[in-house]
N, C-alpha and C positions, 0 to 999 in steps of 0.2 A: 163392040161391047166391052173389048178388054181395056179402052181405054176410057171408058167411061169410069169403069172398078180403080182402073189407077187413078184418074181426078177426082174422084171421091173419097178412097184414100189418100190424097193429099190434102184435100181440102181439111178434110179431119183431121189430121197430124197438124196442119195450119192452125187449125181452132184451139187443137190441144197447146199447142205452143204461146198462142197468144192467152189463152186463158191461164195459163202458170206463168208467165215471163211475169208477171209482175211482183208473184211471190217470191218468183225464182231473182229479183233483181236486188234484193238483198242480203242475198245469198252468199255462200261462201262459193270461190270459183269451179272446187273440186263437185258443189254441187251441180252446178251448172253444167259440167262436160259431163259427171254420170247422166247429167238426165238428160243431154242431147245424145249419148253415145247409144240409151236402151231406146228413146224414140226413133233413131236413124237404123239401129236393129231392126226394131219391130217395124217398120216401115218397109225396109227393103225383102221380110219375112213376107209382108202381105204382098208387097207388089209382085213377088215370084211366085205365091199359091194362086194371083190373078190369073196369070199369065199360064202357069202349070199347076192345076188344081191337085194332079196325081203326085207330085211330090212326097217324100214321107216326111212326118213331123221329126219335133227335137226329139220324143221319146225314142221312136225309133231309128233315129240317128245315133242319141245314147248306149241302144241298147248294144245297135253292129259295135260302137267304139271298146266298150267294155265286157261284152259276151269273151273275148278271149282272157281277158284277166278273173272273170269269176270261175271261166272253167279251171284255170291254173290252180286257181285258191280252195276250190273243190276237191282238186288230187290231191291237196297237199294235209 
């Protein structure tokens, strides 16, 4: 089943890609590598909640990263 979720998800990152490569091909370069660097993100995002759906999201990934800096900013 989980490789069903990931050739689905690829298939779709495929379609997205083809369906903007044409606008993307007049593009400036720098657009081109943002927009392949946040689809290869989000890509490899989805294919690790396939695989481990219990993962924690970005929020709370955010939260562990920075909970020590607010608490600092709080005593201070």
């Amino acid at each position: 089943m989980k490789w069903g979720g990931i050739l689905g998800i690829s298939f779709i990152v495929a379609m997205m890609t083809w369906y903007e490569w044409s606008s993307l091909r007049v593009s400036h370069w720098k657009t081109k590598v943002a927009y392949t660097a946040l689809l290869v993100t989000g890509w490899v995002i989805a294919i690790l909640l396939v695989h481990d759906p219990y993962l924690p999201g970005a929020t709370q990934v955010f939260l562990k990263m920075f909970d020590p800096l607010s608490t600092f900013l709080k005593t201070k």
